[in-house]
C-alpha positions in Angstrom: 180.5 161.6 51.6 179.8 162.7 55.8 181.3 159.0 57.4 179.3 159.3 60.6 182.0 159.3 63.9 182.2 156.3 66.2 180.7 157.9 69.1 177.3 158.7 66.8 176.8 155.4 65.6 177.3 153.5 69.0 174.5 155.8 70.3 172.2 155.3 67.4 172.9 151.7 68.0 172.2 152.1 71.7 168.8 153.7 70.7 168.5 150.6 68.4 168.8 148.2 71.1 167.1 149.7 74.0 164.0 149.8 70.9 164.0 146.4 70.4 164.1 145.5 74.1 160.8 147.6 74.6 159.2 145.6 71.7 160.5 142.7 72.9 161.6 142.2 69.2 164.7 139.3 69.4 165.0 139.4 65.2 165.2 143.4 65.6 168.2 143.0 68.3 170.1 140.5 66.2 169.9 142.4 63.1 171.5 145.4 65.5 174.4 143.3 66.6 175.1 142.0 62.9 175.2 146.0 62.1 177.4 146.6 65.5 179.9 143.9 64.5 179.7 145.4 60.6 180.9 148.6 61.2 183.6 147.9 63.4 181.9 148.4 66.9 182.0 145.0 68.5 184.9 145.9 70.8 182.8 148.8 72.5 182.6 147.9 76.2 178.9 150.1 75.7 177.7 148.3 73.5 178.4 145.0 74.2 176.8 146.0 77.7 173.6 146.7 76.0 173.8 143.7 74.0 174.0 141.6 76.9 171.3 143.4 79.0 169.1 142.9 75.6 169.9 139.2 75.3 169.3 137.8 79.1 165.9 140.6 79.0 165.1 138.4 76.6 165.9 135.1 77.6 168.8 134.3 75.4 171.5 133.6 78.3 173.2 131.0 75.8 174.1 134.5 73.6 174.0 136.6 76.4 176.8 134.3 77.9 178.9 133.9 75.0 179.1 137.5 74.4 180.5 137.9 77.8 182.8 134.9 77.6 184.0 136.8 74.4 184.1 140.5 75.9 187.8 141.3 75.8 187.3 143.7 78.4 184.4 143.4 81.4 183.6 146.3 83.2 181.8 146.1 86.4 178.2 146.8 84.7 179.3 143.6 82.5 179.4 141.2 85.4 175.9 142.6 86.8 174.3 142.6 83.6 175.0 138.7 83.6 174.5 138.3 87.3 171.4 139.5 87.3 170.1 137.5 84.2 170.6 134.5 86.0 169.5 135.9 89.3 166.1 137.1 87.7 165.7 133.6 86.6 165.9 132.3 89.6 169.2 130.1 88.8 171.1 131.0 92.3 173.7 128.5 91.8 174.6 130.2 88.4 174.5 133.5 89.8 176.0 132.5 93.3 179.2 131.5 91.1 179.1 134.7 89.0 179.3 137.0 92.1 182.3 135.2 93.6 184.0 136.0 90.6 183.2 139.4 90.2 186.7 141.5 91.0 185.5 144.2 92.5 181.8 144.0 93.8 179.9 147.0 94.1 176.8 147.8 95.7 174.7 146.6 93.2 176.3 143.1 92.6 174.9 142.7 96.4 171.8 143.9 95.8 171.3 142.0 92.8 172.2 138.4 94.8 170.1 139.6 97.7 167.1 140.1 95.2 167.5 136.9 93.6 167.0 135.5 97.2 164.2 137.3 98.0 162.2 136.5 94.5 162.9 132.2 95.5 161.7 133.1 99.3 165.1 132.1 100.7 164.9 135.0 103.0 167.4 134.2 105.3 170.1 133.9 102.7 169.2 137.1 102.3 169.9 138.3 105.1 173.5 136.6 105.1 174.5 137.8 102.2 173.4 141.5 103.5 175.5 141.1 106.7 178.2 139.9 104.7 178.0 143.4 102.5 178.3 145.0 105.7 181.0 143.4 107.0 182.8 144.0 103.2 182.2 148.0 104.0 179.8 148.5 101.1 177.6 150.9 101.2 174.2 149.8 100.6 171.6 151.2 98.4 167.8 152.2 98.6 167.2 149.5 96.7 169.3 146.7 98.8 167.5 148.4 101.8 164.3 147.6 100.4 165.1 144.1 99.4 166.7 143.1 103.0 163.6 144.8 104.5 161.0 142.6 102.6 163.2 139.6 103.6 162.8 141.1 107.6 159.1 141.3 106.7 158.8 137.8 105.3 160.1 136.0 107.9 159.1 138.5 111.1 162.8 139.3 111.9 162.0 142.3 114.3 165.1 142.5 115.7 167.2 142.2 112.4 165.1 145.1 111.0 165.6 147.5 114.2 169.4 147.4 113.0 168.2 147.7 109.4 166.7 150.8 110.5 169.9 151.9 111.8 171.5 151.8 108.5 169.0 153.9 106.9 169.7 156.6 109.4 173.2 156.2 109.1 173.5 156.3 104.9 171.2 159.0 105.1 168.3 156.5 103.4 165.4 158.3 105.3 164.5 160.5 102.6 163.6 157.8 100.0 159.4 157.4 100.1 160.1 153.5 98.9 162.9 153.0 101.9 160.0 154.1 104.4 157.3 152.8 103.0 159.5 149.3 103.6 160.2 150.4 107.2 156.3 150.6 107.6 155.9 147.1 106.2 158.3 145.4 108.2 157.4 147.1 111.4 153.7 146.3 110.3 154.4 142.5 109.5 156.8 142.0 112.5 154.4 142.6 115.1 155.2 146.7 116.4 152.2 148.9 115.5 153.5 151.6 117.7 156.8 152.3 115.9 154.4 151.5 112.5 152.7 154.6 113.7 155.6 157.1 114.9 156.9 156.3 111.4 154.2 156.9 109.4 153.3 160.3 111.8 156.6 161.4 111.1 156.5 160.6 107.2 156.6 164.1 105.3 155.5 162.7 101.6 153.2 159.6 102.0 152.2 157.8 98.8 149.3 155.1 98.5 151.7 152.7 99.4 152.0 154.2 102.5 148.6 154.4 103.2 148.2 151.0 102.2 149.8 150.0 104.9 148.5 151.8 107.4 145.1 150.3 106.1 146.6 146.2 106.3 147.7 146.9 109.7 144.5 147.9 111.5 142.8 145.8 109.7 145.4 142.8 110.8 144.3 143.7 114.3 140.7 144.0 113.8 140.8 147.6 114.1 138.1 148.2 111.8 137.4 151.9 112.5 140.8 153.0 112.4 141.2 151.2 108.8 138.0 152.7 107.6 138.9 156.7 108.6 142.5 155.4 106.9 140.4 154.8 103.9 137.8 158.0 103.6 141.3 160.5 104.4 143.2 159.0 101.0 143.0 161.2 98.0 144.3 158.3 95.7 143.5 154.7 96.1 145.2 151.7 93.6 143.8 147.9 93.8 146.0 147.4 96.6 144.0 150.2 98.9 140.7 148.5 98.0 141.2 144.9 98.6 142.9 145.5 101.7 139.6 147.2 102.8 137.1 144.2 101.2 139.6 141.6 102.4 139.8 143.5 106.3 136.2 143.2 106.2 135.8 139.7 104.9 138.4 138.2 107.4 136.6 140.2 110.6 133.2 139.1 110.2 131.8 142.2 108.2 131.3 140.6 104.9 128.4 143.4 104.0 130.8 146.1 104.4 132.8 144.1 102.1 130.2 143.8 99.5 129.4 147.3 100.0 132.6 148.5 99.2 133.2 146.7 96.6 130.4 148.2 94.9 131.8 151.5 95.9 134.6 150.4 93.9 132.8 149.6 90.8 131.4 153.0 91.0 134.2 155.4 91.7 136.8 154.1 90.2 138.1 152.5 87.3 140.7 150.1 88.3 139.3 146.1 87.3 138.9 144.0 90.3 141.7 141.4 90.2 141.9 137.8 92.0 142.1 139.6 95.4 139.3 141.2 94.8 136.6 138.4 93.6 138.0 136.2 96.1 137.7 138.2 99.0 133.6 139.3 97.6 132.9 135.8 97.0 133.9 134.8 100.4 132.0 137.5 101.8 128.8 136.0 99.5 129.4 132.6 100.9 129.8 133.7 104.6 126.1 136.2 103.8 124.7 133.0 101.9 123.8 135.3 99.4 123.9 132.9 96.1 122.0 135.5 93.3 125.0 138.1 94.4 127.7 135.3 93.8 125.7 134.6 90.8 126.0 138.0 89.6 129.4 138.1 90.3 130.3 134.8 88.9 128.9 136.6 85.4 131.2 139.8 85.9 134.2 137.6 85.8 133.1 135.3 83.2 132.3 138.6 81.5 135.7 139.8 81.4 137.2 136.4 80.6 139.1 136.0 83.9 141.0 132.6 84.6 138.4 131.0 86.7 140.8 128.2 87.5 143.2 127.7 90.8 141.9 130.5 93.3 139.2 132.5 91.8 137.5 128.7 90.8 138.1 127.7 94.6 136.1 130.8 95.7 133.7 129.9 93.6 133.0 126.7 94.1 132.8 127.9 98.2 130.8 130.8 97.6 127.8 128.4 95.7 128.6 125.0 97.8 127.8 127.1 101.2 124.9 129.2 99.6 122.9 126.5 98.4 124.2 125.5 94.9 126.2 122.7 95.4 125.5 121.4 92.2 126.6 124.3 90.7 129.6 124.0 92.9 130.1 120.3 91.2 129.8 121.3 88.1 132.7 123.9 88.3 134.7 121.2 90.2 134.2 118.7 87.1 134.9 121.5 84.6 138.1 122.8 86.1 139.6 119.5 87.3 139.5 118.3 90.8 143.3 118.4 90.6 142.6 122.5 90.6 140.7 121.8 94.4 141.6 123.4 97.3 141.1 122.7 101.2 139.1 125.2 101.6 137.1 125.0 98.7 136.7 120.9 99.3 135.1 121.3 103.3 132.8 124.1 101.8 131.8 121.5 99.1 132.2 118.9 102.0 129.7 121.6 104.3 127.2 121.5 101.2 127.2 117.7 101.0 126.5 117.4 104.7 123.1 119.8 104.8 121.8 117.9 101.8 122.6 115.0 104.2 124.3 113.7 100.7 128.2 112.1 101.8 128.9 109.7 98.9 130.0 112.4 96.0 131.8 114.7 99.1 133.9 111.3 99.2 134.5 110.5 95.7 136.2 114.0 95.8 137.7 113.5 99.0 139.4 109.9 97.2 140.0 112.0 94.0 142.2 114.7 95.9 145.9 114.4 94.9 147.0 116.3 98.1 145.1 115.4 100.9 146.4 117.3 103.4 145.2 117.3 107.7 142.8 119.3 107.0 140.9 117.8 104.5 141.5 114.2 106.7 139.6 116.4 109.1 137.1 118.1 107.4 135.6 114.7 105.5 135.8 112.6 109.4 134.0 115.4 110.8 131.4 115.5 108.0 131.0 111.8 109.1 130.3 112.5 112.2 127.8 115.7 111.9 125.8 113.2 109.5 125.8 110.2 112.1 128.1 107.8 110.3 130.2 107.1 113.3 131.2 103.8 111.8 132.2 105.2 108.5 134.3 108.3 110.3 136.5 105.5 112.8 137.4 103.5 109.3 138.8 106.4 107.2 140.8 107.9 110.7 142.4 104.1 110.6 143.2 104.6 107.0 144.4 108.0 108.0 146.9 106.9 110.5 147.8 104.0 108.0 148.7 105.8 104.6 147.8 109.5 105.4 149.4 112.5 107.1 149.5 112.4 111.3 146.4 113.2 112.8 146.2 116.9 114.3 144.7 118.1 117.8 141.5 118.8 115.2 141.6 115.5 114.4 141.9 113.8 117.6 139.0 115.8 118.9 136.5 114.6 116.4 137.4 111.4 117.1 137.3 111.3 120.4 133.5 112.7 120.3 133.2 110.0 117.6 133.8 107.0 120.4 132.0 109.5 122.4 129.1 108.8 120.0 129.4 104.8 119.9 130.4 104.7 123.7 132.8 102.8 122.9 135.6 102.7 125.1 137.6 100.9 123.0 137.8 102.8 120.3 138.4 106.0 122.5 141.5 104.2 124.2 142.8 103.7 120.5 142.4 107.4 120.0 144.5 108.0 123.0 147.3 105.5 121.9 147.4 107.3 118.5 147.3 110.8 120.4 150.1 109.6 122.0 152.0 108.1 119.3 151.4 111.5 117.3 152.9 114.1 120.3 149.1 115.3 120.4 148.7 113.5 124.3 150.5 117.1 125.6 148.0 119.3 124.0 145.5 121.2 126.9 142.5 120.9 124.4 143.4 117.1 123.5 143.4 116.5 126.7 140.0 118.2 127.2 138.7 115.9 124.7 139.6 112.7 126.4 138.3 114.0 129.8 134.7 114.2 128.1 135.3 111.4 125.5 136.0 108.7 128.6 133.4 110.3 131.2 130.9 109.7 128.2 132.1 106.2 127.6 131.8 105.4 131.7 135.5 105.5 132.7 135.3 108.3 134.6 138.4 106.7 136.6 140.2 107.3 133.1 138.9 111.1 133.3 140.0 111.2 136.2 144.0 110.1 135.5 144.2 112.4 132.2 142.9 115.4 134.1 145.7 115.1 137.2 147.8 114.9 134.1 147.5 118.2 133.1 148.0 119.8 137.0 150.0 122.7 135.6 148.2 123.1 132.1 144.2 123.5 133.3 142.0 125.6 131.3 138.5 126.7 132.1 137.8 123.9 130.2 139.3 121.2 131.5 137.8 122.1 134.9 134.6 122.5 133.2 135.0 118.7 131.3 136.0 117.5 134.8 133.3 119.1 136.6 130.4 117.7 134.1 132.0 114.0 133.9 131.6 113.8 137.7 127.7 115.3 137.9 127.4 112.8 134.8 128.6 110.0 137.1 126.4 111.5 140.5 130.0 112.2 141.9 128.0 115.5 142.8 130.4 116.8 146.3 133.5 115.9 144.1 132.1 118.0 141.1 131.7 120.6 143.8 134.6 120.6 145.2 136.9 120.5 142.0 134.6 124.0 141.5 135.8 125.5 144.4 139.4 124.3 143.3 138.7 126.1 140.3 137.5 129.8 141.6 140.9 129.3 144.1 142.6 129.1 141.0 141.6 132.7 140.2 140.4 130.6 137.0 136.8 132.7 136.3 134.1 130.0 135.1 131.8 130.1 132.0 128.6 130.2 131.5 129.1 126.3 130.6 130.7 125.5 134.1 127.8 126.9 135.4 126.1 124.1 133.4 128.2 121.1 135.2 127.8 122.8 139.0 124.0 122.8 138.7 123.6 119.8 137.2 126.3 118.3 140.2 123.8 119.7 142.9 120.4 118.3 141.3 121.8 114.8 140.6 122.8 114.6 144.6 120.0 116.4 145.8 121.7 119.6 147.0 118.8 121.8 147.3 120.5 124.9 148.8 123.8 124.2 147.2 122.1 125.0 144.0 120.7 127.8 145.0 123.9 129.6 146.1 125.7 129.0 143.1 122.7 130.1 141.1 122.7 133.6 142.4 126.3 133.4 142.3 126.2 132.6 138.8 123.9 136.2 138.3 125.2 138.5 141.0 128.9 137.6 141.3 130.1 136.3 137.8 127.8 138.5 136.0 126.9 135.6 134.1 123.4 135.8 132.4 121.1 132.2 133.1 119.9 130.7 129.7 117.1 128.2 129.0 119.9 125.6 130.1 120.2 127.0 133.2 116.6 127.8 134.2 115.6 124.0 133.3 118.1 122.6 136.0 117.0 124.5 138.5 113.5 123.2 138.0 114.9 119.7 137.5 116.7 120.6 141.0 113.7 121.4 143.0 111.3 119.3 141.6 113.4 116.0 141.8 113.8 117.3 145.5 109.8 117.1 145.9 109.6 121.1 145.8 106.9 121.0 142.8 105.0 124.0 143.6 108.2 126.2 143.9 109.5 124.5 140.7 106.2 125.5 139.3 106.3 129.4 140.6 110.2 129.5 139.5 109.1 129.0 135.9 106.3 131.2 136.0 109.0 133.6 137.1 111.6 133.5 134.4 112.3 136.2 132.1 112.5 134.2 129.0 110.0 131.4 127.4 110.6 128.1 129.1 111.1 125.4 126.4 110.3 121.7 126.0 113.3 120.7 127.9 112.1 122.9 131.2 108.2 121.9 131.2 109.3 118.4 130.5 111.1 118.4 133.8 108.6 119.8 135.8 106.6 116.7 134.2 109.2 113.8 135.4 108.8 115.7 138.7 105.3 115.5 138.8 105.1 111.9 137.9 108.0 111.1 140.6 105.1 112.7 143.2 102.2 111.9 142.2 101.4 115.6 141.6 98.5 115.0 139.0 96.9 118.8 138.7 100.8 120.0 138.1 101.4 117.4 135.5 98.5 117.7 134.0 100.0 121.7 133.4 102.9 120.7 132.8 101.8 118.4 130.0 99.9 121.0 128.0 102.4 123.7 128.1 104.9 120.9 126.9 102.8 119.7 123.9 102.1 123.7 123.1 105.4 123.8 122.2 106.5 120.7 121.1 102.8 118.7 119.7 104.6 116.0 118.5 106.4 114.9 122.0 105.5 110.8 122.4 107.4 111.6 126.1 104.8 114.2 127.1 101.6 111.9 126.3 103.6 109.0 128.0 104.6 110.6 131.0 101.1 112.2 131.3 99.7 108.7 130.8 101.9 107.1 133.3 101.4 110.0 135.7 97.6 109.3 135.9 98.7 105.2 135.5 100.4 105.7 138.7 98.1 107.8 140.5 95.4 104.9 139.5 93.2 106.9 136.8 93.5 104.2 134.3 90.9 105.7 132.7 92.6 108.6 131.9 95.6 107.2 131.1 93.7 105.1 128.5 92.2 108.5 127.0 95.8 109.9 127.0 96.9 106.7 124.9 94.2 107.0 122.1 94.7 110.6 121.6 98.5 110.0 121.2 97.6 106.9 118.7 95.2 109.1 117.1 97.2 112.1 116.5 100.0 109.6 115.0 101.9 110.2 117.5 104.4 107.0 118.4 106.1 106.6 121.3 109.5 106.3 121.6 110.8 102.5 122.0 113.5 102.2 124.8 116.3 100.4 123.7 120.1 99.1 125.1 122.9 98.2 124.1 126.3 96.8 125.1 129.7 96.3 123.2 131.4 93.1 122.8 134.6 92.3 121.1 134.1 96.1 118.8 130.4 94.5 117.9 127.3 96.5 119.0 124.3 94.6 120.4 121.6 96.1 120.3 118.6 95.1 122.4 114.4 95.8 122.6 112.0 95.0 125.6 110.9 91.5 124.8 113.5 91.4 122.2 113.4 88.3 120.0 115.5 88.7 117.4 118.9 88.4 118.9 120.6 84.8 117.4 121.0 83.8 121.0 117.7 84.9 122.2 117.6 81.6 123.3 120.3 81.4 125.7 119.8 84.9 127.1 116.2 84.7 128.1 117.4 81.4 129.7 120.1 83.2 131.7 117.8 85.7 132.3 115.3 83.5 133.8 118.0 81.8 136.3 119.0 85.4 137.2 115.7 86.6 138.1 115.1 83.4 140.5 118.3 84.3 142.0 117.9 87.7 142.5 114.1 87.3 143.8 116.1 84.7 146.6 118.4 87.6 147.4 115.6 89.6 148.5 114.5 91.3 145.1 111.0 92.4 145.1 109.4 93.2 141.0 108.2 96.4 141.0 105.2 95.9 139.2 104.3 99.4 139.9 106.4 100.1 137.2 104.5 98.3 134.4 101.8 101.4 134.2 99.1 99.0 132.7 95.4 97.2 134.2 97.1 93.8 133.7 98.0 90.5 136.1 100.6 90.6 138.2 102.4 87.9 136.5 102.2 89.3 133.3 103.8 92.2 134.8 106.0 90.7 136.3 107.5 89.0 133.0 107.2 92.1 131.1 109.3 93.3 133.6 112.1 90.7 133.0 112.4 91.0 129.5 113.0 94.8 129.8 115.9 96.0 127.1 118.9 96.9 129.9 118.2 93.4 131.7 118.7 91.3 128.1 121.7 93.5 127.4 122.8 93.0 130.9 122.3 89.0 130.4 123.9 88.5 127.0 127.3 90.7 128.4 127.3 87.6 131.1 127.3 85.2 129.3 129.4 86.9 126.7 132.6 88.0 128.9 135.3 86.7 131.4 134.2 86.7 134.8 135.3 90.0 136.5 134.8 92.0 133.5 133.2 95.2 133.6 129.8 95.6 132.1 128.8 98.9 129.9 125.5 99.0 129.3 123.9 102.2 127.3 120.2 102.6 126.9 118.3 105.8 125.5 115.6 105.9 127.9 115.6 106.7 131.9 116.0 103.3 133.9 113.2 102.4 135.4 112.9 101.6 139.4 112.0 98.0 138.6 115.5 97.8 136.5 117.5 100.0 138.9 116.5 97.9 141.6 117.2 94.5 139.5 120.7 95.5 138.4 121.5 96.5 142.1 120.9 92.4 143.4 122.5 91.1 139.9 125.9 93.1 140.5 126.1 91.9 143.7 125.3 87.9 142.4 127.6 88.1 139.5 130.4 90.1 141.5 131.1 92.5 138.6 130.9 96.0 138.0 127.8 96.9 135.8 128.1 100.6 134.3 124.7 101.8 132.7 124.3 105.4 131.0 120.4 106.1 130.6 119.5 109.2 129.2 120.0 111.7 132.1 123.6 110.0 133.8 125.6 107.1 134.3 124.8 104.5 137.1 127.8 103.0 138.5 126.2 99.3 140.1 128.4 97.0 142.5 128.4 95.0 145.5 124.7 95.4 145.4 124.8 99.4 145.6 124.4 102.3 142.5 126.2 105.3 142.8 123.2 107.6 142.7 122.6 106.4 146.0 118.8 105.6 144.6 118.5 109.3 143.7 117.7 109.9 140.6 
């Protein structure tokens, strides 16, 4: 009978073991070592090696640990066979201990602790324990140059993977495709495409990886072509090649291409789409609105019985809440758990929710979020505010600051166009306090935000103290804020001259600052002013006019009396003047008495715009004033005939974080009572002072008394008398009304500043009106 020798049966054995670890097969292994230890083998160093590789490859590191507290000899692969059980399993400390025990560590004991780094993200440990290696004289590996690469990568430690790269050259690492493939990447991720591209120019064998790279990097910096000719020169393309072309796309805006290629994929190849890949194409759907290609897509993956929850479910909850199908959208959301909802996913929901002008279930979710991070504070206060709910977005920033994380620069600038929205001024100084307490105050483009948000609120003193502030920080746009705050406020020369400020700044202004200059010179009066800058605007800056443009320089020279020219300068314009141009023209004409104009002016308007109570009414009151009654009456029955209702001017005034809210002839106020009374004793005063009604104002046939108490009852004057009698003496007065004050009123609140000795700020539609000590700031132009 042959007795097999000990060398054949520890190889069959071997064979055995290396068998069951392919099949995964832990019953298969175990009936192995029973045989090993039954025929006398257990004290073969080989064998027990393979044991304890099979053992911790298969999760059994109680066994695989006993064996090797057992092992009466441990040879260096024993103590990395256990090192990098633990290390794979992310148990650091284990493995950290291990390795200071090892006697004689060789290179791929360091690799294996620097791996085990890497795989938990603790890149700069990494990095230690490679320096440390050095320093020890070991000579690393390709695969330790690799991992300390990928950890260089990770973190963008350019300079730590220069010397990295040293070491390759020196060990003679160069000629390892994976080594430079790893130099690529880092290079790539770490911010130098040049020595990306002397690398990969140099490379004698590429791979796809290679390629791949190549490929993320132009695509990183939006070199589109250069990815693209990348593409169409590889002979072999993996997954990896394919998203990084449909992803390049998606992120640069040229979601079609995406779609496109992914199609191209479909067709040439046969590699599966993964979650890259149907993330990327859904994004590209949602970003094209393109809801019967999501749908489509949506049935591939539930074709193929892909895990529609955590990222793929996020696209595709986007993809259908920004193409139209929110309800879609909601039913994935309640099928896969709002737990499973992501940021992203949530203000594209949020996005849906807001066109269907439907907030109440975008909130539910919002309340429902576990992690409710800045940017979904953000995204759910700026769906308030895009849907009017001013009210509702200040409340859920106060519970923000209270029990939520700190508000960011995003954060701070939606609120600050929120008070914006209320002019409240009260509110906005409580954004500033929290922008303050937060660290946001330093931030150029929070500042920006408070130079609008207090101009708009009528402290443009307050604009004025945040934008000397930022001295050494200005942007183009906080020049531009500052420059439209003060034409806002008729500070006209000093709007001006913070422009010329700006262009000896070498700072080159926008098409936007071009906005704020014009509208400085036509709310002063500064005829030729305008002008220049105008053709500076064109011939200097290069800077093409838009419709914004063109209607302030009509409002310029027709407020100025120049009707005709305003006339020929629209006839002139290269583009279609719109509602807001010929409407200008039409306050112009009305202003002087320019009937035939008007009368042009209206049509053209109501062509565009039929619908436009302003047009009929300023027609009306054009004729009114010009004394064709008659025609003014005809105007009036073909406006209430068409259905067409006039706008009703309205004010309103803050007191004590309450808004009043006020009506010509308004009776419905609970101390209606006491303000028309104090109105009454006002309007005697006043009319002692030297106040004169202008009853020209009231454009109807009717008494002059009548007029005359029509005239005292108008919105801004009851808003103006309940602040009086509502606040300390001395207080400033904010009144806001949606209309354009009329003379009668702007003469009024002139002789009542001066009688009351307070400031009395009102913001009518067009720009604020700063009234004290019996003079406006407009200077009676406007």
């Amino acid at each position: 009978m042959n007795i097999p020798d000990p060398f054949s049966l520890s190889y069959h054995n071997s064979r055995l073991l290396q068998e069951s670890l392919k099949s995964n097969d832990l019953l298969a292994g175990k009936l192995v070592h029973a045989r090993i230890i039954k025929s006398g083998l257990h004290f073969s160093v080989i064998l027990l090696n393979n044991l304890m590789k099979f053992y911790s490859r298969t999760g059994c590191f109680s066994d695989a640990q006993l064996l090797f507290d057992e092992m009466p000899v441990k040879t260096i692969f024993t103590w990395n066979t256990l090192l990098s059980a633990y290390s794979r399993q992310a148990k650091m400390s284990e493995a950290t201990e291990i390795f200071r025990k090892i006697p004689n560590r060789d290179s791929v004991s360091w690799s294996t602790i620097i791996m085990g780094y890497n795989q938990l993200g603790r890149f700069e440990s990494a990095l230690k324990v490679f320096d440390k290696m050095i320093k020890e004289r070991v000579i690393p590996t390709q695969y330790t140059i690799t991992s300390v690469l990928a950890s260089c990568a990770a973190i963008k430690a350019l300079d730590i993977g220069r010397e990295v790269h040293s070491f390759v050259v020196k060990f003679g690492l160069s000629g390892y495709v994976s080594v430079v493939n790893s130099l690529l990447n880092m290079y790539a991720k770490s911010g130098d495409p040049m020595m990306t591209r002397v690398i990969f120019d140099r490379m004698e064998y590429r791979n796809t990886s290679s390629w791949n790279v190549m490929i993320s990097l132009h695509m990183q910096h939006g070199r589109v072509d250069l990815a693209r000719g990348q593409f169409e020169r590889m002979s072999e393309r993996d997954i990896v090649t394919w998203n990084s072309m449909i992803a390049g796309y998606n992120q640069h805006g040229h979601d079609f291409d995406a779609l496109c290629t992914f199609s191209n994929m479909l067709r040439d190849s046969l590699l599966p789409p993964d979650k890259f890949t149907f993330i990327n194409v859904l994004s590209a759907c949602a970003n094209l609105e393109m809801l019967k290609l999501g749908k489509q897509i949506h049935a591939r993956i539930a074709s193929t019985n892909f895990d529609t929850y955590g990222p793929v479910g996020n696209a595709l909850i986007s993809m259908y809440a920004k193409s139209g199908g929110v309800q879609i959208a909601q039913k994935i959301v309640e099928q896969s758990g709002i737990s499973r909802l992501d940021v992203i996913a949530f203000t594209s929901l949020l996005d849906g929710y807001v066109k269907l002008g439907d907030l109440k279930p975008a909130r539910q979710i919002f309340d429902s979020l576990k992690d409710r991070d800045v940017v979904a504070w953000t995204a759910m206060i700026v769906g308030y505010l895009q849907n009017g709910l001013n009210t509702d977005a200040v409340e859920l920033f106060r519970l923000m600051v209270r029990d939520g994380p700190k508000p960011n620069n995003f954060t701070l600038a939606a609120m600050l166009s929120v008070s914006s929205s209320l002019t409240s001024l009260n509110h906005g100084k409580e954004i500033h306090a929290s922008a303050i307490r937060t660290g946001q105050a330093s931030l150029v483009s929070v500042n920006n935000a408070l130079i609008t948000m207090y101009a708009r609120v009528g402290s443009i003193n307050c604009a004025r103290k945040v934008f000397n502030q930022i001295h050494w920080f200005r942007d183009v746009v906080s020049w531009t804020s500052m420059i439209m705050a003060l034409a806002q406020h008729g500070l006209g020369e000093e709007a001006l001259e913070h422009f010329e400020k700006l262009l000896a700044a070498g700072i080159k202004p926008d098409h936007i600052t071009y906005v704020g200059v014009l509208s400085a010179c036509t709310h002063v009066g500064l005829v030729e002013q305008g002008r220049r800058y105008y053709n500076m605007m064109k011939d200097f800056h290069k800077i093409e006019p838009t419709l914004s443009h063109y209607a302030l320089m009509v409002d310029l020279l027709g407020r100025a009396g120049l009707t005709q020219e305003a006339y020929d300068f629209i006839e002139k314009m290269p583009i279609e003047p719109d509602a807001v141009t010929w409407g200008s023209l039409l306050s112009s004409c009305k202003v002087y008495k320019n009937v035939e104009l008007g009368k042009v002016a209206a049509e053209r308007l109501l062509l565009i715009d039929p619908d436009n109570s302003g047009a009929y009414s300023a027609l009306a009151n054009l004729y009114s004033v010009c004394g064709k009654w008659d025609d003014a009456a005809k105007i009036r029955k073909l406006m209430k005939d068409g259905g067409v209702k006039k706008e009703q001017g309205i004010s309103w005034v803050q007191i004590k974080n309450k808004f009043h809210v006020f009506a010509a002839e308004d009776g419905l106020h609970p101390q209606k009572d006491e303000i028309y009374k104090m109105m009454a004793k006002i309007w005697e005063d006043i009319k002692k002072m030297g106040f004169v009604p202008d009853t020209e104002s009231v454009l109807h046939d009717l008494e002059e008394e009548v007029k005359e108490q029509m005239l005292r009852h108008h919105s801004e004057k009851l808003a103006i008398a309940f602040a009086l009698i509502s606040t300390p003496e001395n207080t400033t007065l904010r009144i806001m009304k949606n209309l354009r004050v009329c003379n009668d009123c702007h003469s009024a609140i002139k002789f009542i500043s001066k009688l009351s000795g307070r400031e009395i700020i009102v913001r009518d539609a067009t720009r604020f009106h700063h009234f004290k000590d019996g003079f406006c700031s407009c200077r009676d132009y406007w």
